[in-house]
C-alpha positions as CSV (number, residue, x, y, z in Angstrom):
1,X,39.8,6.5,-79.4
2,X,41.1,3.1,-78.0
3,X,44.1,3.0,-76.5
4,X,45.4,0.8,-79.7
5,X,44.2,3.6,-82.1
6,X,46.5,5.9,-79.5
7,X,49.3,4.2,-80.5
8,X,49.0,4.0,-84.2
9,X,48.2,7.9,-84.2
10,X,49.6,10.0,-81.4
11,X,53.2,11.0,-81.1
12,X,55.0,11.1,-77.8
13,X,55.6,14.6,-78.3
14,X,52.0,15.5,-79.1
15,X,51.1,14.1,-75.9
16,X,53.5,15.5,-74.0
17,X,52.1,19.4,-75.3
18,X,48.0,18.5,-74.6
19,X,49.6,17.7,-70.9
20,X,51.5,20.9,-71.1
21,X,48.7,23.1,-72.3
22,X,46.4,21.5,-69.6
23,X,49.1,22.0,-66.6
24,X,50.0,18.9,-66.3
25,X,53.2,17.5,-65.4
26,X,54.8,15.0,-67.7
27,X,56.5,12.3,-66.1
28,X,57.0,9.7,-69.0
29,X,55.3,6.8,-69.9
30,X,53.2,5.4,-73.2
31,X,50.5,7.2,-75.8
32,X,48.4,4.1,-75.2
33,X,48.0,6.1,-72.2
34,X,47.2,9.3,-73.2
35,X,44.0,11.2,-71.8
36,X,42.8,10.9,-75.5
37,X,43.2,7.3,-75.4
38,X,39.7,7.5,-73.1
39,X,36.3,7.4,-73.8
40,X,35.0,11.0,-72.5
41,X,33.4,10.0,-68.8
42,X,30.6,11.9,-69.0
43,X,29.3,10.0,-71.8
44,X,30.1,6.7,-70.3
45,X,28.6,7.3,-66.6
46,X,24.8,7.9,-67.5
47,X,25.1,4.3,-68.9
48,X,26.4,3.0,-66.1
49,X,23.4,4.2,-63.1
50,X,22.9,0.7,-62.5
51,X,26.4,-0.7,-61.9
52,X,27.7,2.2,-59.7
53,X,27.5,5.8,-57.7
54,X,29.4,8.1,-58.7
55,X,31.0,9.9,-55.4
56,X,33.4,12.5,-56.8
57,X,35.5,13.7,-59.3
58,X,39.4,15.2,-59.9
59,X,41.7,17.0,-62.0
60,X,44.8,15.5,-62.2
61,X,48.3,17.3,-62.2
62,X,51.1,15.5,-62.2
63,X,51.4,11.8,-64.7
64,X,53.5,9.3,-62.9
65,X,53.6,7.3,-66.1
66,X,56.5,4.3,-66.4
67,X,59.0,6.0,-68.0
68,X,59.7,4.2,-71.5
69,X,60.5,4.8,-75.3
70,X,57.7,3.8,-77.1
């Protein structure tokens, strides 16, 4: 999904209950910057060998979004 697509079909309140259900705190911000909004990294990376290393990864649990009506 882009993050356009994102914004033409996910709610704000649809977002907000994926975070939920995946322990993550909701802090505000935009659908355009949803975890959906993302291609899936796993599918990107192997494609990307060349360009970079990948050194870790994370979890995140807490959005810090900007805090906005969309």
């Amino acid at each position: 999904m882009s993050r356009t697509r994102a914004k033409q079909e996910l709610s704000e309140s649809a977002v907000r209950q994926y975070l939920l259900d995946h322990g993550v705190v909701f802090q505000g911000g935009g659908v355009h910057e949803a975890p959906m909004a993302y291609k899936n990294i796993h599918a990107v990376m192997p494609s990307q060998q060349e360009l970079v290393a990948g050194l870790g990864s994370f979890t995140p649990k807490s959005c810090a979004w900007m805090a906005r009506r969309i």
